[in-house]
N, C-alpha and C positions, 0 to 999 in steps of 0.2 A: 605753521606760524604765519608767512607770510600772506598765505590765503585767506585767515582770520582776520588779519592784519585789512587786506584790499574788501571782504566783504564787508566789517564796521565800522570802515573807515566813513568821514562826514563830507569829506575835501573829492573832489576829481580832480586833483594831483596826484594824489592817493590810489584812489579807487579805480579811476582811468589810467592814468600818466603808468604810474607805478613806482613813481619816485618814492622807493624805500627799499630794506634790505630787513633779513633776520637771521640770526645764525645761532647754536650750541656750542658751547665750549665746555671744557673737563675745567680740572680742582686750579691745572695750572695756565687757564686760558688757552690752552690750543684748542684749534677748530675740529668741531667733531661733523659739523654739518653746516652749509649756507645756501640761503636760500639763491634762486635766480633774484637778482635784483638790481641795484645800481651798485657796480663793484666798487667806487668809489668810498661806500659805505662800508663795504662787507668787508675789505683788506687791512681796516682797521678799529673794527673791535671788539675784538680780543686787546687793541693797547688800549683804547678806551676803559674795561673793565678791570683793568691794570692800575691804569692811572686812578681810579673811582677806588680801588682799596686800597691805595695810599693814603689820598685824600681823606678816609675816614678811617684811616689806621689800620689797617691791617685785617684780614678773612675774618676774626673772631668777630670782628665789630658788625657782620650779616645776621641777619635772624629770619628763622622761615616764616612767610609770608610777607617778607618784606619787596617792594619795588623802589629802584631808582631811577632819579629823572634828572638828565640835566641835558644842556645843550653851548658849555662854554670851548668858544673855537681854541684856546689853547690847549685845550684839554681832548678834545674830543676831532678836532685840527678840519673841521667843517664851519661854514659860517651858522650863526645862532637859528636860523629857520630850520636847520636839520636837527630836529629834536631826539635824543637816544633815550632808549629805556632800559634797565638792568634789573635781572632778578636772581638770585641766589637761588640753587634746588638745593632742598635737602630731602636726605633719605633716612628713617628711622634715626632723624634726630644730626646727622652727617651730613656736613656741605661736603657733597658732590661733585659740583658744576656749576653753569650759570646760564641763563639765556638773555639774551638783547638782539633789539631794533631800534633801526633810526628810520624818522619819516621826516617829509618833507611839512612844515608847515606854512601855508598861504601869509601870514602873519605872525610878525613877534613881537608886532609894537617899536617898530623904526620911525625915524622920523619922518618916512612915508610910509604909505602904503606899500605891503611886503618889501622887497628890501632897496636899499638907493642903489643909484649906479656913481652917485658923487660923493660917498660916504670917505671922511678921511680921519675916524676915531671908530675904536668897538664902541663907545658910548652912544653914536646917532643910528646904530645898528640894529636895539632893538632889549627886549630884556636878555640878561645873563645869570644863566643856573647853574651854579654848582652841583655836584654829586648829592641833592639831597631825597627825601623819602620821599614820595609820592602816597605810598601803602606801606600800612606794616602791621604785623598780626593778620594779616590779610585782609586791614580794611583801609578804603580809600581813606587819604587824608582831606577832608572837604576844605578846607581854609587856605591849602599849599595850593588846591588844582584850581582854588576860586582865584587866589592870589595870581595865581600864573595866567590863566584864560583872561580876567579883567583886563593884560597886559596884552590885551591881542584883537585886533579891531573884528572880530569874527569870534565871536565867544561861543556861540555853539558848535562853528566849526573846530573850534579847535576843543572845546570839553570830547564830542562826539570822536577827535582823533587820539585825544587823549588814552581813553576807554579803551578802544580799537588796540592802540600800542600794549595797554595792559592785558587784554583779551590774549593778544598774540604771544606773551610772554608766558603768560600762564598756559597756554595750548605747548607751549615748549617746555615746561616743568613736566605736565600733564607725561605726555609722550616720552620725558627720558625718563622718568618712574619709572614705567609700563618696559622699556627696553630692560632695565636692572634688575625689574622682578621677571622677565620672561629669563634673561642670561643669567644672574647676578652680577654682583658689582665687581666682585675680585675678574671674573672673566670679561666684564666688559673694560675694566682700564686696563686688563694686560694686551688685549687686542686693540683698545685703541693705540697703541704707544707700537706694537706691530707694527698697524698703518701707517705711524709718524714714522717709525726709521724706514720700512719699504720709499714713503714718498721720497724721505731723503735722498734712499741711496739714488732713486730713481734720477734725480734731479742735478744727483753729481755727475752720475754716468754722462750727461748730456754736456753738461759745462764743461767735463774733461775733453769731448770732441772739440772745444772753440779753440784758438789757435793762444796761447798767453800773448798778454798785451795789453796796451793802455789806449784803450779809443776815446774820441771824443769830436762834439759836434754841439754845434750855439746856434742862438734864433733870440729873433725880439717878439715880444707884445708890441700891439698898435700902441699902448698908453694904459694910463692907472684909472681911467676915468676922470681924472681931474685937470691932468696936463696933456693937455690934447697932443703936440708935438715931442712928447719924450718919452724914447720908447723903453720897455722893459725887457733887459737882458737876459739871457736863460743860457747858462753855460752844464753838458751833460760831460765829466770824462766816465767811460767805462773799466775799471781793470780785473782781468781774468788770470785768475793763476792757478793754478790743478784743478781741483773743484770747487774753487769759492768766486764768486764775484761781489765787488766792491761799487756802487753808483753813488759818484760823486757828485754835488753839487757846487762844489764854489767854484767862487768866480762869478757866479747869478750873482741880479742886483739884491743889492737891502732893502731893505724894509720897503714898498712904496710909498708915497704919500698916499693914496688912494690904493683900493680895497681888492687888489691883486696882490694879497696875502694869505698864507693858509697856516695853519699848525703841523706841527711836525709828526703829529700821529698822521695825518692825512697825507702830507710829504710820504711816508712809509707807504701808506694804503699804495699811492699811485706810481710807484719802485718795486712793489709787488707785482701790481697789474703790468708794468711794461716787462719786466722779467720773463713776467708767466707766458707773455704773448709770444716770449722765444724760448726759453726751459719748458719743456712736456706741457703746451696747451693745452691736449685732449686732457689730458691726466685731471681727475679732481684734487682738490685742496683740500689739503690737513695742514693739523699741527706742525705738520714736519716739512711741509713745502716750501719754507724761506731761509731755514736752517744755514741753507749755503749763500743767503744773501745779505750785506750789512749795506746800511745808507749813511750816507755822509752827508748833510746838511750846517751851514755856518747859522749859529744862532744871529738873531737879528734881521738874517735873510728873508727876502719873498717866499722861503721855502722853510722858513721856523719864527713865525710872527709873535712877536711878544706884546704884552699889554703897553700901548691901549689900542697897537696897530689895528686896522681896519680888515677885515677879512671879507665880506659880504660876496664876490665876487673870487674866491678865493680858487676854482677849478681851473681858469683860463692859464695860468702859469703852467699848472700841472697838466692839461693836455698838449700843451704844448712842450713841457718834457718828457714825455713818453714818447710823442714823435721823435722827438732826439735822442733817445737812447735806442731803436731801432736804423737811426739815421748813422751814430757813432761805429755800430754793429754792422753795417753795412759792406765793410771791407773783410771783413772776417769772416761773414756766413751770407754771401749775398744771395743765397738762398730761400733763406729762413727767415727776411724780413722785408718789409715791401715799402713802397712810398708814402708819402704822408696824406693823412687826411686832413677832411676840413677845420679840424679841429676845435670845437670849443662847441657848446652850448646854443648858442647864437640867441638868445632870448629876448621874446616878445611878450611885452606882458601890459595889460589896459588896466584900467584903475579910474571909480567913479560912483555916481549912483543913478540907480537902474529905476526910468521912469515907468517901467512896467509895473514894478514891483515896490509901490509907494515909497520910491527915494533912496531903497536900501542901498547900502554901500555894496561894493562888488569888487573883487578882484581875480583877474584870470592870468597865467602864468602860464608858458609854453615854452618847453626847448624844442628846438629845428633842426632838422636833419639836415646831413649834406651828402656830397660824394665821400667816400675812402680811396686810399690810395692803390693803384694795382701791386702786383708781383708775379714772378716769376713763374708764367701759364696758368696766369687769371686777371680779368679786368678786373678794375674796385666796385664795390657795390655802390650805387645809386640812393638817396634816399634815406641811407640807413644816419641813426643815431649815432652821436661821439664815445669815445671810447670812453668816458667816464660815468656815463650815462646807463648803459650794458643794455639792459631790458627797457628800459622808458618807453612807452607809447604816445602814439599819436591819440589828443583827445579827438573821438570822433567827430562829425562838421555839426552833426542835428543834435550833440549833446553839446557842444559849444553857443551854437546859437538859439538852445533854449533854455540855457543858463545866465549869458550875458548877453547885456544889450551892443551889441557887434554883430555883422555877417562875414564871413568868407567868400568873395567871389569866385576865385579858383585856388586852385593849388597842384602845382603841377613839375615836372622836370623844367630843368634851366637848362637849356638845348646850350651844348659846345662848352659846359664848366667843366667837366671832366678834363685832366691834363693829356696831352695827345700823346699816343706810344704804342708803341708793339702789344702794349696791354694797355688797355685805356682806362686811365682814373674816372671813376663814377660821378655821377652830375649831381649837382645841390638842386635843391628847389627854390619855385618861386611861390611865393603867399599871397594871396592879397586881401587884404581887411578892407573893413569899409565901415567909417561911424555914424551909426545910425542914427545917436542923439547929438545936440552940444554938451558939450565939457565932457567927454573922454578924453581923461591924461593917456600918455604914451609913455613906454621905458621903451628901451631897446639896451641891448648890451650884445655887439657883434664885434667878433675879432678877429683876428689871425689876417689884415686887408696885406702887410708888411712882411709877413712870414707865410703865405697862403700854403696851401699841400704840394710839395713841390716833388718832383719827378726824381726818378733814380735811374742809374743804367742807360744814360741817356733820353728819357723820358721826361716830357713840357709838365710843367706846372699846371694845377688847375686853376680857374679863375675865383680871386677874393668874392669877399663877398659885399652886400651893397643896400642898401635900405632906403627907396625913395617916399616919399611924402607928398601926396598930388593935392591938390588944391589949394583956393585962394589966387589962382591964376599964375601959378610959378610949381617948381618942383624941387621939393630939398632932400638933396643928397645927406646922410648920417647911419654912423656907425653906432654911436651909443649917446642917449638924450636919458634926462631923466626929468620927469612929471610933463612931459612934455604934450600942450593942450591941442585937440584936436574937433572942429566943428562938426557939423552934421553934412553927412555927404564926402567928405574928404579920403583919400585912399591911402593903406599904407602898403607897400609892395617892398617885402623879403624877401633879397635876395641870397642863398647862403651858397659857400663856395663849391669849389670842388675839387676830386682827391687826386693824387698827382698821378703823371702816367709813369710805365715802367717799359725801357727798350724803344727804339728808333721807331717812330710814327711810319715812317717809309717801310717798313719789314711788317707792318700790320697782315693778313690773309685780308684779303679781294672781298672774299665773303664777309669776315665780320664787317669791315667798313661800309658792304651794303647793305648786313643785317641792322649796322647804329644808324643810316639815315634812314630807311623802312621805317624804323623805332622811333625818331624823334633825336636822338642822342647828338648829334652830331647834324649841323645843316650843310649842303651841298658848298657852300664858301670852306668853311673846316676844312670837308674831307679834303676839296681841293689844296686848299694854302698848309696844311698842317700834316696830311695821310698823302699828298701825290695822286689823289681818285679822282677822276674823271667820270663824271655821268653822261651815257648817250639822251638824246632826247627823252625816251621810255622808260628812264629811270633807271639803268639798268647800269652798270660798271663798265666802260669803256677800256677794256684789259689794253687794247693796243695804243690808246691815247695816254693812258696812265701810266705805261711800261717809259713810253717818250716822257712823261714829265718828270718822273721819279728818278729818270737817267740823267733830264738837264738839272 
């Protein structure tokens, strides 16, 4: 499905990025299969196709060959650019199952170009779809998809992903047929439902080793986007009792003004994902894998947005509670869960029209990687993508700069953002753009400067993150701008953070500290002021200079 999905697709969000997900579900939405993708997506829907048969009354109301489309964030608890698709399977006349995906689209028709960063209503965010048909009888509705694409500054971008979504839906009908007549149907749901209590019991057995208890741990957002100086609260308690756990959210702020809000199916998805990150990781997901987990979110909250709240930007709360619910978990299994990463998306994205290509309008979108956080006999990875993101890709440089009018000068590790410790938090990168023509707007939406990845066990924080602006004879520091204009020639350099360390910088081994300045990771000031390391002239580790400084 998903491969469908990335070969016809229009977008290189799409087709590069991978920003999408697909998954199978049985009669009662549990998950029979999910694709690699942006977990974000995949943890919740099965509620999405939940909510879609209320909305039009109940299973009877599906007809085969029919597909749904919609992409409203209270429903679907992602902002409106993540568009979901729903299709009913039936089998000699029997709804079955269902299959869906969500993809990301470049465009929904906001009141800018793809989506604002100062958005403070769903209304300036873009069109809003309900659960309705797209296909039925199995044939495209041309007036619904004319009506929706018109709504989106890139119309054949978005008919061509349209297609794509429906392609990949039906490659998932396709395929769970072919499993019902290879098995049958009576032997294929009695085994999936197997699978669902194996996972469970699986998942309790793990939760019964935690100790009972009620943990908890808080952090802020830099801001909403709109009030630069008012931060947003993120309160996580945890409570464990035999084999059930409980993730609570109050106590987090309300509603924002601005668009660090999400839906409460999404809220769910990412209370899955941090769950799973400590309950049987390796283990795959079924139906049965959340059995032992309930979420508590207070309506109204940043974490259950109601209309006409503003979503657009709706992951940065939730990657930053999932750090805190490893954070809460800390005293309990300090084991089993590691420091914080850099958390959030950090995204870059240009917006204009491309004189190459007689004026066309253009828009390019990028989430940035950073460091992760270490743990307990491992440093963090370097680099890698946020946790809400799972599989996202880097577009590559020569498909980016033969798409848009921009270059990339470098792109490389940010020496010393890793946080210092016996296990070192991994480094963010730095980016640097450069605009080729005049009038290239800028977005930026970078977070976490107030709550960065911070360290555990004794273990330094790694460093925020940072975004300068060169030219015009000055340099501007900013976290998050929106349409923000850019001349020809001008630089912009992304800085994103890095993931916290874990354990006493001074207990580091000799060798790694000489294998991360070799590397780049760490410059010879660092190792000195943060690790105790000493370099002889030749580069080498000064074991007896270092023993004396480590001691004073």
């Amino acid at each position: 499905m998903n491969e469908t999905l990335f070969r016809s697709s229009y977008s290189p969000i799409i087709y590069e990025s991978k920003d999408c997900a697909a998954g199978l579900f049985d009669l009662n939405y549990g998950v029979l299969g999910l694709s690699a993708g942006v977990p974000a997506f995949l943890g919740n829907l099965e509620v999405t196709i939940e909510e879609t048969t209320k909305y039009i009354g109940g299973q009877d109301k599906y007809k085969e060959g029919d597909v749904f489309i919609l992409n409203d964030c209270y429903m679907t608890g992602a902002h409106l650019s993540d568009v979901t698709l729903i299709s009913p399977i039936f089998y000699k006349g029997l709804l079955v199952g269902f299959t869906a995906n969500r993809a990301h689209w470049v465009d929904i028709g906001s009141k800018d170009s793809g989506y604002p960063m100062d958005s403070t209503s769903i209304y300036q965010e873009g069109i809003r779809i309900p659960p309705i048909k797209i296909m039925e009888n199995g044939v495209l509705k041309e007036d619904i998809a004319d009506f929706i694409c018109r709504n989106n500054r890139f119309y054949r971008a978005a008919r061509g992903d349209l297609n794509a979504q429906i392609a990949s839906c039906k490659t998932g009908e396709a395929r769970y047929i072919a499993l019902i007549e290879r098995f049958g149907l009576e032997t294929l749901m009695r085994s999936t439902q197997d699978i669902f209590n194996q996972s469970d019991a699986m998942e309790r057995e793990v939760i019964r080793t935690i100790p009972d208890g009620v943990y908890t741990a808080d952090g802020c957002l830099d801001n909403d986007g709109t009030i630069k100086d008012q931060p947003i609260y993120v309160k996580v308690t945890v409570k464990v009792a035999g084999d059930e756990m409980v993730i609570d959210l109050t106590g987090s702020n309300k509603a924002a003004v601005g668009s660090t809000n999400c839906g409460i199916a999404q809220t769910i998805s990412a209370c899955r994902m941090a769950y799973k990150m400590i309950i049987s990781p390796m283990s795959s997901v079924s139906g049965g894998s959340f059995r032992a987990l309930d979420v508590i979110a207070p309506r109204g909250s940043i974490f259950y947005a109601e209309e006409p709240t503003a979503c657009a930007w709706y992951f940065t709360s939730l990657g930053l509670m999932i750090d805190l619910v490893a954070k809460a978990m800390q005293e309990a299994i300090p084991d089993m869960v590691g420091a914080a990463h850099y958390g959030d998306s950090m995204v870059v994205y240009f917006s204009g029209n491309d004189p190459r290509d007689n004026n066309k309008p253009y828009l390019y979108v990028e989430a940035t990687v950073g460091g992760w956080g270490a743990h307990a006999g491992s440093d963090g990875e370097s680099a890698l993508i946020n946790t809400l993101n799972g599989v996202y890709k880097n577009i590559p440089v020569e498909v980016f700069e033969s798409n848009y009018p921009v270059k990339i000068n470098s792109f490389k590790f940010r020496q010393d953002s890793g946080g210092p410790g016996k296990f070192r938090g991994g480094n963010g990168i730095i980016k640097e753009y450069e605009a080729v023509y005049d009038d290239t707007n800028l977005f930026l939406w970078f977070e976490r400067s107030k709550t960065p990845g911070w360290g555990i066990n004794g273990g330094q924080d790694g460093m925020p993150p940072d975004v300068v602006v060169k030219g015009n004879g000055q340099d501007v520091h900013m976290l998050k701008t929106n349409c923000y204009p850019l001349k020809k020639g001008q630089i912009v350099m992304a800085h994103t953070g890095g993931g916290g360390g874990f354990g006493n910088a001074f207990e580091r081994d000799y060798e790694l500290v000489q294998e991360d300045f070799n590397e780049g990771y760490i410059s010879e000031k660092q190792a000195k002021e943060k690790y105790g390391v000493v370099f002889a002239p030749d580069g080498k580790v000064d074991i007896e200079a270092s023993e004396k400084l480590r001691a004073s």
